[in-house]
N, C-alpha and C positions, 0 to 999 in steps of 0.2 A: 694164319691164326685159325686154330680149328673152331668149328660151333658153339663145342660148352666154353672156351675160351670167352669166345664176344657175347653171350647169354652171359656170363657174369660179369663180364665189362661192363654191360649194358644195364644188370642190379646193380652196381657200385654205383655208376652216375647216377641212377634214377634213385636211387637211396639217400645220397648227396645231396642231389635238386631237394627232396623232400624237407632233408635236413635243414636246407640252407635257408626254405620257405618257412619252416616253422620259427626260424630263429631267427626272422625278419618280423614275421608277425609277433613275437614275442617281446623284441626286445626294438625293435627299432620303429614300429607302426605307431606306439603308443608308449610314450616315457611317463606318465604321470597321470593319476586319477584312482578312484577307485578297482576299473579294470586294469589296468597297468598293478595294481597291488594283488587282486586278486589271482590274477594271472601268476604272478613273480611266486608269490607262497604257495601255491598249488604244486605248480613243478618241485620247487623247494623240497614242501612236506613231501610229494612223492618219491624224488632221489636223496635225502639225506638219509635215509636208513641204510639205504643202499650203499651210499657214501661211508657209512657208518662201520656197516660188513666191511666192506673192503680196507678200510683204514684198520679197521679191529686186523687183519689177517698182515697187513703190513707190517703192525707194530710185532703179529707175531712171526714173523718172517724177521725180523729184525734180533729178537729173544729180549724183548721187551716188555714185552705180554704172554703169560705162560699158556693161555686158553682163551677159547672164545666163548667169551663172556654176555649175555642181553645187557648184561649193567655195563660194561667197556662199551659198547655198541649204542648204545644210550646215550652215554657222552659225548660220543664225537655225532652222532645225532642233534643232540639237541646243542654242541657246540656250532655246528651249522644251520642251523634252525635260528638260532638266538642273534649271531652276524646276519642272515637275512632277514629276519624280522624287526630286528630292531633298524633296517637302514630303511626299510619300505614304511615300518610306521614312521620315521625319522621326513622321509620325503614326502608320506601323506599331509603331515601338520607344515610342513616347508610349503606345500605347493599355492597356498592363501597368499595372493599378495596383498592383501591388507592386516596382516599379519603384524604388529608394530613392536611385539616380544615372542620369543620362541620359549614353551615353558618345557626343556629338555626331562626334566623329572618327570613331569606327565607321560613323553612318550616313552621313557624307558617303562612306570609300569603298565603303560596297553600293551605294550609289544611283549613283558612278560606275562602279561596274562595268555597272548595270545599262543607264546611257546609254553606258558603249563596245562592250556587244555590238548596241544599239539602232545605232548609228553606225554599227559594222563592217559590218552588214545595208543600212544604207543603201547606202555604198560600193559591196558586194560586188551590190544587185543594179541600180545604177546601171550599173557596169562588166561586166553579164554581161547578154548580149541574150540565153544561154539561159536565165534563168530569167524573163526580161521575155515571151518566148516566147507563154506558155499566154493572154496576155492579147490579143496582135494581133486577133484576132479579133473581139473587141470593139469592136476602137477603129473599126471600119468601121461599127459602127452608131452611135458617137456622133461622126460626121464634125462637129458643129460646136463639140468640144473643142481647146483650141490641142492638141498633142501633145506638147510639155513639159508641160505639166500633166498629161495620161492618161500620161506617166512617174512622176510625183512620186506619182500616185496610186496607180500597180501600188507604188511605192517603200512608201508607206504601207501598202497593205494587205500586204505584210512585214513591216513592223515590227510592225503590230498582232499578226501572228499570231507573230513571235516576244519580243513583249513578253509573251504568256502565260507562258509557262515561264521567262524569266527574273525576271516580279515575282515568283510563286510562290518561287523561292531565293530572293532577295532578301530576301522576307520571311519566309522561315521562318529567315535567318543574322541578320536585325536582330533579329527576336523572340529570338534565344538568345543573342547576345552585347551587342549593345548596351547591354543593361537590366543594371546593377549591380544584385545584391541582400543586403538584410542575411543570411549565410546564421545565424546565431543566429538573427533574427526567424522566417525559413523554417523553421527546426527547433522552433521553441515552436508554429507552426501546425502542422505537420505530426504530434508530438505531441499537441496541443490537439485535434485533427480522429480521432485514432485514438482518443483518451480517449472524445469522445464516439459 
């Protein structure tokens, strides 16, 4: 085995190890909470545009889609967006066990609130070259990216940074109205907990 042979041997494993680190921390350290929510929409909002490009390029690869479209690319965005957002607000209001009704209509509209500011951001920075801006400069050192995609990716790394602040609401409104409670039961504990 020559040199550059086992130097990139040796990026492959150690790419792997990283990989395999991040998607322990991600998904297996913490299943539930706030940061488990946070966490999960972030990457989300990050690769669904990307997700998005790529599936838009399939359907045209298929001659199903004539061109590639922001508004095709949108869709299957925000059709990825709307399956993980709605399962993560779905497990924020699950995760109460004193939970004694699940009020599912609630969490369908936080989770749509949460994918139409996720969208609006898409929109807003597809249609503004000043905030696509701070990114040009980069794109000249990865000249061998198509340049719709280093769009969808400046897109994504928007969304990720304002899906922070919107799971965070999201999930502090599912946590307090979603979740029906007995308030009788809540008052024999809350009693019960002072006695002792």
């Amino acid at each position: 085995m020559s040199e550059k042979e086992t130097f990139n041997m040796l990026q492959v494993i150690y790419k792997t190890l990283i990989g395999f680190g991040i998607f322990y921390y991600v998904f297996i350290v913490e299943t539930g909470g706030l940061n488990f929510a946070v966490k999960i929409n972030f990457i989300t909002a990050f690769i669904a545009p990307i997700i998005g490009y790529f599936m838009n390029n399939f359907f045209i690869y298929l001659d199903i889609l004539e061109t590639q479209s922001f508004v095709s690319v949108g869709i299957f965005t925000a059709i990825v967006i709307s399956i993980v957002g709605y399962l993560v607000t779905l497990k924020a209001g699950l995760d109460r066990e004193d939970c004694k009704e699940y009020k599912y209509l609630k969490s369908i509209v936080y989770s749509g609130r949460l994918i139409a500011v996720l969208m609006l951001t898409y929109v807003a920075v597809l249609l503004s070259p000043i905030l696509q801006s701070p990114f040009v400069g980069l794109y000249s050192q990865f000249d061998n990216i198509n340049p719709d995609l280093f769009v969808y990716i400046i897109v994504g790394i928007y969304m990720a940074l304002i899906s922070l602040s919107a799971t965070i609401i999201s999930y502090g409104d599912i946590k307090k109205e979603a979740c029906f409670k007995d308030i009788k039961e809540y008052e024999e504990k809350l009693v019960k907990s002072k006695n002792d």
